[in-house]
NUMAR-586607 format. One line per 5 residues: their letters; for each residue z, x, y of N, C-alpha, C, O. Coordinates in pm, 1 decimal. Each point is the difference from the previous one (the first is absolute). Example, Ala and Ser with C-alpha at 12.3 -4.5 7.8 and 13.67 -1.06 7.14 Angstrom:
// residues 2
AS) 780.0,1319.0,-569.0,0.0,-89.0,119.0,0.0,90.0,120.0,66.5,103.6,-1.9  -138.5,-138.6,106.9,6.0,82.0,119.0,73.0,-77.0,109.0,16.9,50.9,110.8
// end
This chain:
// residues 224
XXXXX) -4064.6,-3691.2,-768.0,98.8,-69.3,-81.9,-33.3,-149.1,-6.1,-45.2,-62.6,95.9  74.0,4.9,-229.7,-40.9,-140.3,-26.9,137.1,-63.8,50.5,119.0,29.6,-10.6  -192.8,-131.4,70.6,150.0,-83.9,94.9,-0.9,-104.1,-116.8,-95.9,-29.3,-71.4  209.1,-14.8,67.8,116.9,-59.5,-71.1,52.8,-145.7,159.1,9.4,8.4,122.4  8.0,-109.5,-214.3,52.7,-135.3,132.4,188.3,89.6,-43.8,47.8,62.6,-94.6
XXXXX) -16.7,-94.4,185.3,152.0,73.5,-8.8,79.6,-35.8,-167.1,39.9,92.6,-70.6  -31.4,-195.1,41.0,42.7,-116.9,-113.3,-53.8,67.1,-145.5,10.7,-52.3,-110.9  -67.5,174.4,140.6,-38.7,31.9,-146.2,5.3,214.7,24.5,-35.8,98.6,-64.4  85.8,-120.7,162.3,79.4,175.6,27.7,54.9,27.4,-100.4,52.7,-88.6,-67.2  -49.8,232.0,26.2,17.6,70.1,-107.1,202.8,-58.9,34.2,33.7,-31.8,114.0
XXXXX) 52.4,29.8,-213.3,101.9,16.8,-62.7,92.6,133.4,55.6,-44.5,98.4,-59.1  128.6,-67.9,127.6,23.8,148.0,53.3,99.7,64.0,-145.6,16.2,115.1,-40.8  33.3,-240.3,-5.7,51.9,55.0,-94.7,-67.1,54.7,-147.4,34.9,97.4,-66.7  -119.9,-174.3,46.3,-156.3,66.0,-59.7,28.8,151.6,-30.2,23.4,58.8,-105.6  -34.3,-13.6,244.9,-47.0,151.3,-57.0,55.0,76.3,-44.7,-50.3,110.5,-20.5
XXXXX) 198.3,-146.0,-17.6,111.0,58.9,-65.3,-51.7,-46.0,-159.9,10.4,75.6,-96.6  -47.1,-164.7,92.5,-73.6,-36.6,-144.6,-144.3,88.0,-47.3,-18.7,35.5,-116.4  -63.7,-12.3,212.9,-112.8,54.1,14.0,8.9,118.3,-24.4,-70.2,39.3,-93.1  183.9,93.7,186.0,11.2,81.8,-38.0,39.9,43.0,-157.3,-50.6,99.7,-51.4  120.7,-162.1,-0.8,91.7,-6.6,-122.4,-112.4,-56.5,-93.5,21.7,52.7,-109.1
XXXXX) -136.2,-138.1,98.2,-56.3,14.1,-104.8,-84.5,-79.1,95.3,57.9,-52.8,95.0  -236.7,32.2,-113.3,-72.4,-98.0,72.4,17.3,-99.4,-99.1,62.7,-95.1,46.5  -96.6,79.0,-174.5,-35.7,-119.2,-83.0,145.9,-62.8,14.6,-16.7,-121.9,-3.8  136.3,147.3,17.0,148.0,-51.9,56.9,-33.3,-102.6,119.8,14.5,-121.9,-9.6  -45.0,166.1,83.9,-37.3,-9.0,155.4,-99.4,-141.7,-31.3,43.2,-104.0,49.6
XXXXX) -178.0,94.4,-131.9,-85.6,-44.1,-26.0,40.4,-125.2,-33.9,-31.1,-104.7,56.8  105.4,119.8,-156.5,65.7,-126.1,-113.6,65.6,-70.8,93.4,-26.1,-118.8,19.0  98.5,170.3,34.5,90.0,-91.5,95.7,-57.9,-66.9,141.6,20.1,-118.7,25.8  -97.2,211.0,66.6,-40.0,-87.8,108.5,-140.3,7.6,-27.9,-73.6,-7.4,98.5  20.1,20.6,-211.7,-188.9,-96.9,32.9,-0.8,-73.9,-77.0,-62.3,-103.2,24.8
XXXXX) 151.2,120.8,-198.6,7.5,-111.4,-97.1,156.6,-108.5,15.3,27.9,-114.6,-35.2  42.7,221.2,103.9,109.5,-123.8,58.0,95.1,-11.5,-151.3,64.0,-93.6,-47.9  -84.1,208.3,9.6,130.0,-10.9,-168.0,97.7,48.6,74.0,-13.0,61.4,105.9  180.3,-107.3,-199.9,73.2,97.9,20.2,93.5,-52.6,-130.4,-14.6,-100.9,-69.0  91.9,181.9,63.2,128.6,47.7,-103.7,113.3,43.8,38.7,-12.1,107.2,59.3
XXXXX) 153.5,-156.6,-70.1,161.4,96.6,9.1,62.6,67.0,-93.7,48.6,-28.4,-109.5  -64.3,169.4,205.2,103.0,53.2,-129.8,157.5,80.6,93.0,30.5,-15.5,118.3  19.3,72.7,-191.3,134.4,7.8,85.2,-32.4,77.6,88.9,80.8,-16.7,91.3  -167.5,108.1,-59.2,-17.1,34.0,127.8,-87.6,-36.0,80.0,-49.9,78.4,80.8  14.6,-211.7,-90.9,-133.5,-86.8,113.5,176.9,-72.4,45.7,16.0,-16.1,121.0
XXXXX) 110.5,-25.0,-217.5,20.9,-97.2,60.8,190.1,71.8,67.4,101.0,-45.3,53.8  -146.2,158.1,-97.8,105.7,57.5,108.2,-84.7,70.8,115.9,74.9,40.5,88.9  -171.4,-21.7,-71.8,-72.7,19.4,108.3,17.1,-105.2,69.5,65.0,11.6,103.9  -114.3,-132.6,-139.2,-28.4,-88.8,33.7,185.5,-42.0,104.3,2.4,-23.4,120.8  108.5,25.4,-200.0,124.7,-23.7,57.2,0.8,127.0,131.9,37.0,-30.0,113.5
XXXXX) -64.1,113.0,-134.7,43.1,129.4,146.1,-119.3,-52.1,48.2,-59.3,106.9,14.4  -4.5,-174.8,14.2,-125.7,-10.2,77.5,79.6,-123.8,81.3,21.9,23.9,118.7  18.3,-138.3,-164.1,42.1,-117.1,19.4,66.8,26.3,107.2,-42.6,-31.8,111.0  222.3,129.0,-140.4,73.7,52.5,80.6,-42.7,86.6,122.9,67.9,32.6,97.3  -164.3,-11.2,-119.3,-47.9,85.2,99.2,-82.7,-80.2,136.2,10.8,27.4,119.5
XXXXX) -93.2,-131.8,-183.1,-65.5,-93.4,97.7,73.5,-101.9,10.0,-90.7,-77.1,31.3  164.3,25.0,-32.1,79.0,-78.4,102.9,7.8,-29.6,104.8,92.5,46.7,66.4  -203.9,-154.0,4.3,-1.8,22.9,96.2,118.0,-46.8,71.2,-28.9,-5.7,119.5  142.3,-28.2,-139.1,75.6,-61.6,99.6,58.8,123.1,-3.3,79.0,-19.5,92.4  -54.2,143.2,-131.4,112.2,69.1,48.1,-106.4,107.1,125.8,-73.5,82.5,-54.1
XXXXX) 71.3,-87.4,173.9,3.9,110.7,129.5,118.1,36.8,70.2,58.0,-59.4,90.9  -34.7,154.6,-141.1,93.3,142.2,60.3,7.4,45.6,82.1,-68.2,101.9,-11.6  116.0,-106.2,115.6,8.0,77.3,87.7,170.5,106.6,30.4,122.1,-15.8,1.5  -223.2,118.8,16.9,135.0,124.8,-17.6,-17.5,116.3,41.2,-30.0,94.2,-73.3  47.5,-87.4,199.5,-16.4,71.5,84.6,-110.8,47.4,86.8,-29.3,-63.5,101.3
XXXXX) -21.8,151.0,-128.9,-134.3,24.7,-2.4,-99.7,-20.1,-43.8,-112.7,27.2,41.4  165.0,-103.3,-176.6,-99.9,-26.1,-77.9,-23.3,-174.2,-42.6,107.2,-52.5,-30.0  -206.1,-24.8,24.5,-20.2,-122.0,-30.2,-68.0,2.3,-151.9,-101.0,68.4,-16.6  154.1,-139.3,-87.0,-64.2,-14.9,-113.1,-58.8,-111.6,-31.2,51.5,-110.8,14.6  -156.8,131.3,-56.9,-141.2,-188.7,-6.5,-9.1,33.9,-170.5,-27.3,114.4,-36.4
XXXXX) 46.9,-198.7,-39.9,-23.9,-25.5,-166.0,-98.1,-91.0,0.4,6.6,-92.8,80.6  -98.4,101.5,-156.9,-162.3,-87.7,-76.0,-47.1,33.6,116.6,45.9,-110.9,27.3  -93.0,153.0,74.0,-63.5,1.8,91.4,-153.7,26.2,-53.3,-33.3,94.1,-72.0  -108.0,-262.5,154.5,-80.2,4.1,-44.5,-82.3,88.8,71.3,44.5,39.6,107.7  -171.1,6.3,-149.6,-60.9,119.3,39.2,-164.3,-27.7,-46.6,-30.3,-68.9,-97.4
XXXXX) -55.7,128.4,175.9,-114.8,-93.8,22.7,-85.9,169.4,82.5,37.3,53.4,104.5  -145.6,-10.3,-188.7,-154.6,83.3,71.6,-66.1,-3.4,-83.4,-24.6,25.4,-117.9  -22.1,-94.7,276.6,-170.7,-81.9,-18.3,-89.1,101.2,-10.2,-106.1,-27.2,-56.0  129.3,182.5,112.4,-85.0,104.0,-44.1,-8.2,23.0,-138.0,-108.3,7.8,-57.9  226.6,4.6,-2.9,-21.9,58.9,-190.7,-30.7,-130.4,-50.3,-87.3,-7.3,-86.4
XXXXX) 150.1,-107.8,129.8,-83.1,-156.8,-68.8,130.7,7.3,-122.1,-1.8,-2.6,-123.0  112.0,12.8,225.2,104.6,-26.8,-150.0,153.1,-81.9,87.4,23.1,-8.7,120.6  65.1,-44.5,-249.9,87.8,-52.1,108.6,125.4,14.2,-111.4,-20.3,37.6,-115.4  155.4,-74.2,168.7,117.4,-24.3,-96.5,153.7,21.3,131.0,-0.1,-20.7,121.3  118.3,70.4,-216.7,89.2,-40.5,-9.2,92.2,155.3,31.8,-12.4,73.0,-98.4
XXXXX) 65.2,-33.3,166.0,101.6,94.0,5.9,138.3,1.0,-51.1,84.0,-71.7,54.3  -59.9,130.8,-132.7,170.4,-31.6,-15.9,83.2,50.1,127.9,78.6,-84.5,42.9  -81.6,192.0,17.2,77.2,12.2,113.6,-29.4,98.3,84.1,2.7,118.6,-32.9  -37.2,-166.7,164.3,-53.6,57.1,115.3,199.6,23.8,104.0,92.2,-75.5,30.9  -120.4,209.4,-18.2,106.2,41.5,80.7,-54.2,7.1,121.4,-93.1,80.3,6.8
XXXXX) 125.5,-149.8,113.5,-56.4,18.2,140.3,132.5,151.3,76.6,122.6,-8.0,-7.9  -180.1,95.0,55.8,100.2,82.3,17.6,-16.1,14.7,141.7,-114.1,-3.8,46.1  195.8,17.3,16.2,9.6,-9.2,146.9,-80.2,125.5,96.3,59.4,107.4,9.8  -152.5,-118.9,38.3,-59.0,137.9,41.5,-88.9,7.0,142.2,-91.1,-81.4,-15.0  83.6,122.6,100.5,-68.4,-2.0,136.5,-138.9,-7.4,-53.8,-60.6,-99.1,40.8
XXXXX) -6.4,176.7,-121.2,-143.2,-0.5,-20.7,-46.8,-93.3,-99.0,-119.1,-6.8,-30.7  225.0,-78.5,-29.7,2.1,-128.6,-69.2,-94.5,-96.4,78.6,-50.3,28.1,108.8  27.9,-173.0,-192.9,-62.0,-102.9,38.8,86.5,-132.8,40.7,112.8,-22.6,-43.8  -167.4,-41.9,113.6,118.4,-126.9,23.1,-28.3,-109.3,-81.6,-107.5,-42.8,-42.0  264.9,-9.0,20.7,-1.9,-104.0,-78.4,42.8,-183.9,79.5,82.6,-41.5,81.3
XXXXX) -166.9,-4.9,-144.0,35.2,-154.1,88.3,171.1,-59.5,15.7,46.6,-24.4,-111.3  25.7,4.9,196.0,94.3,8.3,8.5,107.5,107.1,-55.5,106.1,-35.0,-51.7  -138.1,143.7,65.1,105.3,141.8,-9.6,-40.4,79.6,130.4,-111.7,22.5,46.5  250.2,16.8,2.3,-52.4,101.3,99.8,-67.9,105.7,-0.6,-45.1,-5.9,-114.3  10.3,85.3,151.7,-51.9,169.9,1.8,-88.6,14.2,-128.4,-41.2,-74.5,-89.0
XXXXX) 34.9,164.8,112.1,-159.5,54.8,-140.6,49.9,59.1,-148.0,80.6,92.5,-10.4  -126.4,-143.8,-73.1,20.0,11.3,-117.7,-74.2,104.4,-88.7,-115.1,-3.0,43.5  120.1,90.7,-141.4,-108.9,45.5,-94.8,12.8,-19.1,-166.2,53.2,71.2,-85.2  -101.7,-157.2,79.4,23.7,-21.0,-201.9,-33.2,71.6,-74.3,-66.0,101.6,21.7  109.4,-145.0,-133.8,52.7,113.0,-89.6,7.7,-127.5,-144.6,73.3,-98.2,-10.6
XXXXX) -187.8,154.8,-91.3,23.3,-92.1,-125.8,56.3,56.7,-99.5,-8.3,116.6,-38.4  83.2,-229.2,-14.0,42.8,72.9,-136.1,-18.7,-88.1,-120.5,19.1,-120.7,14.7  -50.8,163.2,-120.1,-60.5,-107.1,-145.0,103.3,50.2,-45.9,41.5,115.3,11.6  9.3,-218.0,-74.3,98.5,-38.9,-140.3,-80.4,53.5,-150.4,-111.2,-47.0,-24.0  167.2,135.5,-62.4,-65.2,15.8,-100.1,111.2,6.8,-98.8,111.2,44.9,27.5
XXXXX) -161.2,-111.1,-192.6,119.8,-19.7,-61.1,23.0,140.6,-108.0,-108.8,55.4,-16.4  195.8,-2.0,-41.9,-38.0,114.1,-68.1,30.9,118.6,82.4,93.8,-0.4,79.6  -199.2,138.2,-104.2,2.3,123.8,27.8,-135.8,-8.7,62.6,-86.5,-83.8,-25.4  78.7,217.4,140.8,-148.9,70.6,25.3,-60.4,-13.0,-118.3,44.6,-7.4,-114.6  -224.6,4.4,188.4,-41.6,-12.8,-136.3,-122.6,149.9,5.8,-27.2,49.5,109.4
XXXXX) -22.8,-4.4,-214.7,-45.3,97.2,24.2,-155.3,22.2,66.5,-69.5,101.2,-8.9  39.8,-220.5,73.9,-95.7,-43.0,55.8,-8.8,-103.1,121.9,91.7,-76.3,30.5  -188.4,83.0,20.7,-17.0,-15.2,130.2,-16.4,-142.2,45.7,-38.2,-18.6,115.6  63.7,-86.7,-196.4,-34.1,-129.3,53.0,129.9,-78.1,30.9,-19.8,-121.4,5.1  173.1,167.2,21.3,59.0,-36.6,89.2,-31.0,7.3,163.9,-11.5,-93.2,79.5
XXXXX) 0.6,259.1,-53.9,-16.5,48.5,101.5,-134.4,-75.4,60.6,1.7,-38.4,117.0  -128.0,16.8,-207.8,-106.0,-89.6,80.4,11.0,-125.8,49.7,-68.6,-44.5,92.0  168.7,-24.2,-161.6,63.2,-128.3,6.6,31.6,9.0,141.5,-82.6,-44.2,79.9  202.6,100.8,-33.6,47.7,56.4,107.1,-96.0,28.5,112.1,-0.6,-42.1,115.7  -68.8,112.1,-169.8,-93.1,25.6,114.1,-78.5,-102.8,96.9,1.8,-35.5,117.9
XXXXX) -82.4,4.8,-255.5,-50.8,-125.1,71.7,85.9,-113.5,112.0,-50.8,-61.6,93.8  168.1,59.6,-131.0,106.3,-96.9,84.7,-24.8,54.4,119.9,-60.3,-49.1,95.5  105.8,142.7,-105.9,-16.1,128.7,137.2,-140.8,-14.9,88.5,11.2,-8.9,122.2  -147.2,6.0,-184.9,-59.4,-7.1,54.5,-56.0,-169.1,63.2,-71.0,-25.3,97.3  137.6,-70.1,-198.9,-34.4,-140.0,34.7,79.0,-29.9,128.3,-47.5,-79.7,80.9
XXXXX) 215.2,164.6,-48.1,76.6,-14.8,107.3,-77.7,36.7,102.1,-26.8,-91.0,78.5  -38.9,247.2,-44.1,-80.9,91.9,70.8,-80.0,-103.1,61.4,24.7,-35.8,115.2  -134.6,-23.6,-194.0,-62.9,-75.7,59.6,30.0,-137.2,86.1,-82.7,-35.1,84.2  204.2,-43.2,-106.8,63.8,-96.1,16.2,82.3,21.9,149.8,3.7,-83.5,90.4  55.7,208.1,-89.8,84.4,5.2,80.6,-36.5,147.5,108.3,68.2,60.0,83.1
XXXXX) -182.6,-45.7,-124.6,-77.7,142.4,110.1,83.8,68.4,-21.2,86.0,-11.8,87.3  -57.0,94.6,-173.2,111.6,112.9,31.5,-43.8,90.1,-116.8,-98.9,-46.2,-57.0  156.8,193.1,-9.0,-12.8,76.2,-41.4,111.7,-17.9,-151.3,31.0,-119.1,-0.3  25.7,177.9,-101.3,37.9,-27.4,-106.3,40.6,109.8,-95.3,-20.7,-4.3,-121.3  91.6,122.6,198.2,-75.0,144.7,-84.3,112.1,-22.8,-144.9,12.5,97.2,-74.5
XXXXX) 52.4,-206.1,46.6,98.7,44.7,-109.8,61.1,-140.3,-39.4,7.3,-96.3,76.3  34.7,99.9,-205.3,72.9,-146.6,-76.3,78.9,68.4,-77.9,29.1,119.2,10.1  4.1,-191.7,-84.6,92.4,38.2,-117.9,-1.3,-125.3,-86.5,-39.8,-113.2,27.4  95.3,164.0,-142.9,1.3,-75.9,-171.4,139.3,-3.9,-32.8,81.4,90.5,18.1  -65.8,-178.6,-57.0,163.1,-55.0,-30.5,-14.7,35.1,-155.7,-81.5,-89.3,-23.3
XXXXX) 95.5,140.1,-77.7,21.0,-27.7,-110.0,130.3,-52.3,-53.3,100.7,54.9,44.9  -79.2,-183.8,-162.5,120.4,-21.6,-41.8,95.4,42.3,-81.8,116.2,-39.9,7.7  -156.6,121.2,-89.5,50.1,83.5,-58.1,113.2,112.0,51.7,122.8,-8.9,-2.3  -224.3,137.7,58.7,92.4,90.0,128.0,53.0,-105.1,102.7,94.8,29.7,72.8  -147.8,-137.8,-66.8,55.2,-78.6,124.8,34.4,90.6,132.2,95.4,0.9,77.9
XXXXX) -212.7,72.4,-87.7,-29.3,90.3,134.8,-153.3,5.7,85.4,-113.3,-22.2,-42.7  149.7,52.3,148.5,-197.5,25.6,44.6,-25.5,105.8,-24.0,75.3,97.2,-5.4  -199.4,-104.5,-14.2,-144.6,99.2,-16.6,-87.4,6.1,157.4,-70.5,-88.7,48.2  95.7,193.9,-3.6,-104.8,-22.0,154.6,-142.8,90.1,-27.2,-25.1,111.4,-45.9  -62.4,-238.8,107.8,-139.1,39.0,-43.2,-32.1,37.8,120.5,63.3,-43.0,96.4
XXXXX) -176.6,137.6,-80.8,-76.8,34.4,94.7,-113.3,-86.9,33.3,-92.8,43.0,-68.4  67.4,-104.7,111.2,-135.1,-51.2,-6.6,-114.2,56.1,105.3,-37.7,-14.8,116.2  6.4,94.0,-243.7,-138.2,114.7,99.8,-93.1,-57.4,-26.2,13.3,-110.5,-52.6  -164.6,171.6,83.4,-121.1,12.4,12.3,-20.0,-51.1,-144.4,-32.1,-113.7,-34.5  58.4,223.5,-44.2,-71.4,-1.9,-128.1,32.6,-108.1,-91.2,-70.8,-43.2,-91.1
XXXXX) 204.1,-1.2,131.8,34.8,-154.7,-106.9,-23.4,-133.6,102.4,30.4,-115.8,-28.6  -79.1,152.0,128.2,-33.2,-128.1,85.0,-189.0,-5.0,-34.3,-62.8,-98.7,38.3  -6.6,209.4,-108.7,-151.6,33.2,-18.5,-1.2,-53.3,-124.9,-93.0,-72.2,-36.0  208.0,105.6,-52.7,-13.2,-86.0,-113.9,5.0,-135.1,-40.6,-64.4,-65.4,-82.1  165.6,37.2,167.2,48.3,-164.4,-16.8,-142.8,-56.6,58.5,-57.3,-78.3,-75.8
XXXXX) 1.2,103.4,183.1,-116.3,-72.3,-2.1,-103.9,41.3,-70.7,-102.7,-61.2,29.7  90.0,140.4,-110.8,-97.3,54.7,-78.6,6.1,-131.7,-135.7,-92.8,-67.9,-43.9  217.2,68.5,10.8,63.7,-119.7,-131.6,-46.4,-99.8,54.2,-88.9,-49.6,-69.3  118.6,-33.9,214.6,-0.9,-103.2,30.2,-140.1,-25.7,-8.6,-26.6,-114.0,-37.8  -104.7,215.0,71.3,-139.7,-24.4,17.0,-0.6,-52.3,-126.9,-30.9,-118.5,-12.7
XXXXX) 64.2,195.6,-100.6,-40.7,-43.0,-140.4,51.3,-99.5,-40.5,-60.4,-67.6,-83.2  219.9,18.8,142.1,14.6,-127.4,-49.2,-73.8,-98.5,36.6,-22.0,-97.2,-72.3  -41.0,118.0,231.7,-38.7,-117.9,17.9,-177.2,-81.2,-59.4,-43.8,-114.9,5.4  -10.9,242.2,-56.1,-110.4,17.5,-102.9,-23.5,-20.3,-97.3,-111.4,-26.3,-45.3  233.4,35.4,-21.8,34.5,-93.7,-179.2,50.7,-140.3,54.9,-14.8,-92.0,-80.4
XXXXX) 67.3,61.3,192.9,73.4,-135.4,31.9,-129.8,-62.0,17.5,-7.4,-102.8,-67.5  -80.6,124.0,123.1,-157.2,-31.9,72.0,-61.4,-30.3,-119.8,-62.6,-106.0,-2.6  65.2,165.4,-85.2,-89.4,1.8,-130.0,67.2,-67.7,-112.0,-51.9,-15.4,-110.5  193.7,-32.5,150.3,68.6,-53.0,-166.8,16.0,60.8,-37.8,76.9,-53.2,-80.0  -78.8,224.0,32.2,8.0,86.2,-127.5,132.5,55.5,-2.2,72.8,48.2,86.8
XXXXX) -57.3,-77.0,-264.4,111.3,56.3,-65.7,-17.8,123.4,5.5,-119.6,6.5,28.4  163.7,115.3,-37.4,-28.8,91.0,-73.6,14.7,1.4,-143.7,40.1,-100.2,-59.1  -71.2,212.1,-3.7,-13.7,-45.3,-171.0,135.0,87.8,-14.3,21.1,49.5,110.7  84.0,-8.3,-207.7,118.2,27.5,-32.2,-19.8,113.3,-51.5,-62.4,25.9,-102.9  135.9,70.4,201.1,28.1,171.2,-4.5,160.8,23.6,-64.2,90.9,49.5,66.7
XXXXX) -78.9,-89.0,-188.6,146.0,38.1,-47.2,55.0,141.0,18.1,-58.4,107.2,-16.1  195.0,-133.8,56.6,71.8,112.9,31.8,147.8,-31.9,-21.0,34.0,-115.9,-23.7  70.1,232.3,32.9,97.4,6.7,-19.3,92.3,-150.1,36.5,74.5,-56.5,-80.0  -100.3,17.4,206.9,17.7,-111.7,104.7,2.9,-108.3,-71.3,84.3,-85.9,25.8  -158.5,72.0,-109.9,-16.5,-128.7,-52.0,74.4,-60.5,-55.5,3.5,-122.8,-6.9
XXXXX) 86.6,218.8,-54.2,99.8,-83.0,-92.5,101.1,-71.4,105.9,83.1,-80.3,-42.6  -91.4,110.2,178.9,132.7,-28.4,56.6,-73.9,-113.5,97.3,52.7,-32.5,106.3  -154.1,-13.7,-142.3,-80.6,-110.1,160.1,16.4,-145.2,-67.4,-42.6,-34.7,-110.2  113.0,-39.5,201.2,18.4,-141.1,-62.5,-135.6,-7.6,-59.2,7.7,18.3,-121.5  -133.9,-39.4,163.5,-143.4,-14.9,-18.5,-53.6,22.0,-128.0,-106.6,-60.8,-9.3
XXXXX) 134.7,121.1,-92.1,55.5,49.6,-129.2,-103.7,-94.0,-92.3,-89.3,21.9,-81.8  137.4,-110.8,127.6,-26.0,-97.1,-171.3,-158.3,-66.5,43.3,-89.8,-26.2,-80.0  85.8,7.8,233.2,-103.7,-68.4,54.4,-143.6,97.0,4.1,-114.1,-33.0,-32.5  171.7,183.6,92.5,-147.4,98.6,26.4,6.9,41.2,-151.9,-117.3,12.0,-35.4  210.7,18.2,-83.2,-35.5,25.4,-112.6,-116.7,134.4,-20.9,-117.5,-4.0,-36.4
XXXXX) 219.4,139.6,82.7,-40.2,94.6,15.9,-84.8,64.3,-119.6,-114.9,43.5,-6.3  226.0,-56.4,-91.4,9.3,46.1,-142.1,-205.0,-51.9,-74.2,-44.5,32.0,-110.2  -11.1,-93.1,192.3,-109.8,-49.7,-29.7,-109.7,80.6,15.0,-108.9,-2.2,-57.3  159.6,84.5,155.4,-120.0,126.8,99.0,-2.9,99.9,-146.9,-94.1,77.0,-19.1  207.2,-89.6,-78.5,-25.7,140.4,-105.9,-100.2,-93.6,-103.5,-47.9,71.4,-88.1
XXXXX) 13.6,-187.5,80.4,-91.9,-58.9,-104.1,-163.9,3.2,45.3,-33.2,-35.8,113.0  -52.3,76.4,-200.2,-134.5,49.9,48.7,-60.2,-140.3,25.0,29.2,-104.4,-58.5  -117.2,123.1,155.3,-76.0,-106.6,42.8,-124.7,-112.0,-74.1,-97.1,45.4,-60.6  112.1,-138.9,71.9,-94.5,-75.3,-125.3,-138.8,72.9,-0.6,-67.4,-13.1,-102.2  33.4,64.4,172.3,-125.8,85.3,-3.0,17.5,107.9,-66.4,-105.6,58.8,-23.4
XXXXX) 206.1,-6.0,-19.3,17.8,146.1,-24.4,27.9,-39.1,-180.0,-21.0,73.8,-96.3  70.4,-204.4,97.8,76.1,-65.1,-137.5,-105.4,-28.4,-113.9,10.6,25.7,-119.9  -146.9,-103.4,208.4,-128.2,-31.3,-66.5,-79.4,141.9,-39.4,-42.6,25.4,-112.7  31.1,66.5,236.3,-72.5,128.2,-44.4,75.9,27.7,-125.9,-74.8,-4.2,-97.7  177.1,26.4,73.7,68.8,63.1,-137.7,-1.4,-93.9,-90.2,64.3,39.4,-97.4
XXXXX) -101.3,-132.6,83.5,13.1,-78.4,-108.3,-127.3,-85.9,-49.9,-36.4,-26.0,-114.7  -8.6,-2.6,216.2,-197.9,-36.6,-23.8,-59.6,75.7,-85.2,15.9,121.3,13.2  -82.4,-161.2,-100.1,-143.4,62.7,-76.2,-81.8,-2.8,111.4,-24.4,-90.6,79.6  -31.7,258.8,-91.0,-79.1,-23.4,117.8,31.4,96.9,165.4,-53.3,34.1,105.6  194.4,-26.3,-194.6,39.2,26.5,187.6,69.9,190.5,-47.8,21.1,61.8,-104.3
XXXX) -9.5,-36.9,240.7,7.0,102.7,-5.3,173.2,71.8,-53.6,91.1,8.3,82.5  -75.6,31.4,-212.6,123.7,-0.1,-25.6,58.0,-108.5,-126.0,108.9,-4.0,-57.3  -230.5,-78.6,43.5,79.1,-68.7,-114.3,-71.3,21.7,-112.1,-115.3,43.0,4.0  178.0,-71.1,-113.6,-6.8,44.4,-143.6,-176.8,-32.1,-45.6,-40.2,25.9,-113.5
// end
């Protein structure tokens, strides 16, 4: 693995972008664009409420930490938790000024409904595994807040979506290494991504200036 100085670690929130489209992902953290539309900026409000850091909870058994920062130096990525539940447990870890042993438990804020794909749950994951490393301990489960149901979603976090998330992260960090956009795979999605006006999907259906000259050149293959 190509080491990275910490200061240029992949984005954890990234890969919720990454999964959901790469050239999305691209535009925003290697070319640094962005755009609001009503759901970047009601995301953006349940995200707010959610990291706060002045509100810690404590209630019973359970201690609640909001924005909590999060940092592995193994995947070479870093960010921001919306809310880590510390839950009171013997085979838990200790916390600096709390008594007895703790085991966390993350949960991401998401605005809307489930989505029919998998880049909440990687989002998640990764938290899970940036805690794992941080705090030596194990992580088998999180959950997803959606705002909508304004209910949780409890994720498993197994093998196979902890093989993926670093499978994404290798590749992000390979287009991040290299600068590259990807070129624009239009799909259904598009109509609804702030990113819209900037990646200018609708462009991928117009043939390529190479393809424009063959058909229209004397000479070339296809033109009159």
């Amino acid at each position: 693995m190509t080491g990275f100085p910490e200061d240029e670690y992949l984005a954890l929130s990234g890969l919720q972008h990454f999964a959901f489209c790469r050239r999305q992902w691209a535009l925003i953290h290697i070319e640094r664009q962005w755009a609001e539309n009503v759901r970047t900026v009601e995301g953006d409000l349940l995200h707010r409420r959610a990291h706060d850091e002045t509100q810690i909870e404590s209630r019973g058994d359970t201690l609640t930490v909001r924005g909590l920062r999060v940092v592995s130096h193994r995947l070479q990525v870093q960010g921001v938790c919306d809310v880590v539940e510390f839950r009171r447990d013997p085979s838990g870890v200790t916390l600096a000024g709390r008594e007895g042993r703790w085991c966390p438990y993350p949960v991401e804020y998401k605005r809307g409904k489930p989505k029919p794909f998998d880049a909440d749950e990687l989002q998640l994951c990764v938290q899970a595994m940036c805690l794992e490393e941080m705090l030596l301990c194990d992580i088998p489960e999180g959950s997803l807040f959606y705002g909508e149901p304004r209910r949780r979603a409890r994720v498993a976090l197994d093998a196979a979506l902890r093989e993926r998330a670093e499978a994404l992260l290798a590749e992000m960090r390979s287009l991040y290494a290299r600068g590259y956009t990807p070129k624009v795979k239009s799909g259904k999605s598009c109509s609804a991504c702030s990113l819209n006006d900037l990646c200018l999907p609708r462009l991928a259906k117009c043939p390529s200036p190479a393809a424009y000259l063959r058909a229209h050149l004397p000479g070339e293959e296809g033109a009159p």
